[in-house]
C-alpha positions in Angstrom: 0.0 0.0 0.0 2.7 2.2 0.9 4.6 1.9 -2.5 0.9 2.9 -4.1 0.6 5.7 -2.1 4.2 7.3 -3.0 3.9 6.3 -6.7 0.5 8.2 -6.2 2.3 11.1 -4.5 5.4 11.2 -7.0 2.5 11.4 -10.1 0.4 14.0 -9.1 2.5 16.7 -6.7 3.9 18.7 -10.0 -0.1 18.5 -11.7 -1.2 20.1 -8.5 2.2 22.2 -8.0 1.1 23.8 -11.3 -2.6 24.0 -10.7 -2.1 25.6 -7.3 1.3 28.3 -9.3 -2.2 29.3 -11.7 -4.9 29.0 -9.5 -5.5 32.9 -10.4 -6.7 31.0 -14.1 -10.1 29.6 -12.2 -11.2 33.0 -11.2 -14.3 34.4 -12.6 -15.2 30.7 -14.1 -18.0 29.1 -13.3 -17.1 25.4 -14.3 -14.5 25.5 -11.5 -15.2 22.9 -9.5 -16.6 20.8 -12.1 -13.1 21.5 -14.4 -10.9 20.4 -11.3 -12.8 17.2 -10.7 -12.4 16.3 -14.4 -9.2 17.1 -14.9 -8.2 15.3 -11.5 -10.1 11.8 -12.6 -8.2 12.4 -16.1 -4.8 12.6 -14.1 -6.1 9.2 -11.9 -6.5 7.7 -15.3 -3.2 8.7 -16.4 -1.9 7.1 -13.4 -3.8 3.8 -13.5 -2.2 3.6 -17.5 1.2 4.3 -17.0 2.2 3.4 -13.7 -0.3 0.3 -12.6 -0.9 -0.7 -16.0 2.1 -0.4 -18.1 4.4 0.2 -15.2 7.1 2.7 -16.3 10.4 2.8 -15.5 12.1 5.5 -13.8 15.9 7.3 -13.6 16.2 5.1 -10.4 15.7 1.9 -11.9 18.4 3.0 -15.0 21.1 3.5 -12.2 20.5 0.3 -10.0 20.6 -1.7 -13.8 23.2 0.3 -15.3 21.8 -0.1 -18.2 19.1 0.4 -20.6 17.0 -2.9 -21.9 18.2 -4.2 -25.4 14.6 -6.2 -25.9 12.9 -4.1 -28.2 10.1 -5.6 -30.7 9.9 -3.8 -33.9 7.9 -6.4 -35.5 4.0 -5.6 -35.6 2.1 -8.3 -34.5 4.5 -10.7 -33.3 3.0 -10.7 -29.9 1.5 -13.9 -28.6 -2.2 -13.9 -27.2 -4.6 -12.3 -28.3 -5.4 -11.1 -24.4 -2.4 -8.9 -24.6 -3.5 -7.0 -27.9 -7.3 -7.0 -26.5 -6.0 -5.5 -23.1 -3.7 -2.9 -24.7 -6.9 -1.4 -26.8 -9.0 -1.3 -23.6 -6.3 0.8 -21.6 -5.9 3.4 -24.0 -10.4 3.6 -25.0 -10.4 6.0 -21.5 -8.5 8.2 -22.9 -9.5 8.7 -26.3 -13.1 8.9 -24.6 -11.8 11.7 -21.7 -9.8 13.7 -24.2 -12.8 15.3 -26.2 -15.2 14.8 -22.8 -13.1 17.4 -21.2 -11.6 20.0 -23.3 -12.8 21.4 -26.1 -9.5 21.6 -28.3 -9.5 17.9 -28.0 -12.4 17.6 -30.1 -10.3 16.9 -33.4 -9.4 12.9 -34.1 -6.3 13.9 -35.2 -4.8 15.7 -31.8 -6.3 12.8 -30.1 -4.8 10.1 -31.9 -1.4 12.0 -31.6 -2.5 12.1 -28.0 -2.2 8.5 -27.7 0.1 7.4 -30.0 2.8 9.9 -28.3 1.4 8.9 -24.5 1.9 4.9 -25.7 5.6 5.6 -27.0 6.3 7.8 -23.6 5.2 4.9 -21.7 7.2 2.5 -23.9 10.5 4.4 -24.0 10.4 4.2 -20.4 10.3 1.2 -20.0 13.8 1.0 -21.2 15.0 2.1 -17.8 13.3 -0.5 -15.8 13.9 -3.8 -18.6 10.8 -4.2 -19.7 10.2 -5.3 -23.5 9.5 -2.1 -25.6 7.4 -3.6 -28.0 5.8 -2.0 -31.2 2.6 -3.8 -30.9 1.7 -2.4 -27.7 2.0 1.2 -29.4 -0.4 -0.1 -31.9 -3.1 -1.5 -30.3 -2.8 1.5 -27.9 -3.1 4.1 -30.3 -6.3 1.4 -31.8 -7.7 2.0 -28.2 -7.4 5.7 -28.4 -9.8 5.6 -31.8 -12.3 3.4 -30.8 -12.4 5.7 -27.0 -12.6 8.3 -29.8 -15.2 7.1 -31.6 -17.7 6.0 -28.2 -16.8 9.8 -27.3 -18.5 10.8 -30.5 -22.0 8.2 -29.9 -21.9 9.2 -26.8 -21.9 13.1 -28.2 -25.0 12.3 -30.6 -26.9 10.7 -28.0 -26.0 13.6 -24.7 -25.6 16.7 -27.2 -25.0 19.0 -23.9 -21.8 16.3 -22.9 -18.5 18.5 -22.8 -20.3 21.9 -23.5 -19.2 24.0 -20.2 -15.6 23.4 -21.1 -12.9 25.2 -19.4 -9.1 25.2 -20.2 -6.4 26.7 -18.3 -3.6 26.6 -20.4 -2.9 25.3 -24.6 -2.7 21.6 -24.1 -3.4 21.3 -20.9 -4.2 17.4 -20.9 -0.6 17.3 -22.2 0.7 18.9 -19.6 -0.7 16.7 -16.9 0.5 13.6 -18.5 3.8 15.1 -19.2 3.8 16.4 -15.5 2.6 13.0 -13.8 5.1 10.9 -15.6 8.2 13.0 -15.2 7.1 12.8 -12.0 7.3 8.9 -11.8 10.4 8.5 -13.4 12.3 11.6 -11.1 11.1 10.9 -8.0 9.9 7.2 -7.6 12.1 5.3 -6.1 10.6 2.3 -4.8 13.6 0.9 -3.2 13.9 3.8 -0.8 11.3 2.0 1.2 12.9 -0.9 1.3 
């Protein structure tokens, strides 16, 4: 539980570092609350994806290995099961969903997709540090996921027209930045042997 708590800790200090440095933004704006909640269940999915899920590696683990891992698949579909390419596409459907829910600059397929094609590489390239198999198949089926969260987002759109309407942004990007934020902060401050 501990180790949970501090990877937990490590992810989301700089988002709320940066959201308590521009708290001034929420001033005058009604969607507040609503805006904080959202963005803070986005940063929890985040999380859940790259640490729990995928389980990145961090600056810590490169210096107790000494290395970086060689095992990198560039071979699309080499994989074996089925389960693995099934669960890869569910991880990533969240966010392809969240994306558009929450801001309204995410609305575009395109700076979605990029969304999750460059979060799935991110997660992949650091995996290096901790020698895990960086494997081109996962970026697929991720970036797969991120369409078909993409698509639900837009049913779901057709069917609740108001859905995402009162969107608020602080910043250009902003979903970027909390990714960006939470996983530097994994791989610069999580150090899970510390605890030991």
């Amino acid at each position: 539980m501990i180790y949970v708590l501090y990877s937990l800790f490590c992810f989301f200090i700089p988002n709320t570092v940066w959201l308590f440095a521009n708290r001034r933004k929420f001033q005058g704006n009604s969607p507040t609350v609503r805006h904080l909640v959202w963005s803070y269940i986005f940063m929890f999915y985040c999380y859940e994806a790259v640490q729990d899920a995928a389980g990145i590696g961090t600056i810590w683990d490169f210096l107790a290995y000494g290395k970086l891992d060689e095992t990198i698949n560039l071979v699309p579909f080499s994989s074996e099961g089925a389960l693995t390419y099934i669960l890869n596409i569910i991880m990533f459907m969240p966010l392809g969903f969240l994306l558009p829910l929450i801001w309204d600059s995410f609305r575009k397929p395109r700076k979605v997709i990029l969304t999750g094609f460059f979060m799935s590489l991110g997660i992949e390239l650091c995996q290096l540090f901790c020698l895990r198999v960086t494997d081109v198949d996962d970026l697929i089926m991720n970036t797969i996921g991120t369409v078909a969260g993409y698509l639900i987002w837009l049913l779901w759109k057709r069917i609740f027209p108001k859905a995402g309407k009162d969107s608020l942004e602080l910043c250009r990007n902003e979903p970027i930045l909390y990714l960006t934020l939470g996983m530097l902060g994994i791989v610069l401050l999580y150090n899970w042997r510390w605890l030991n």
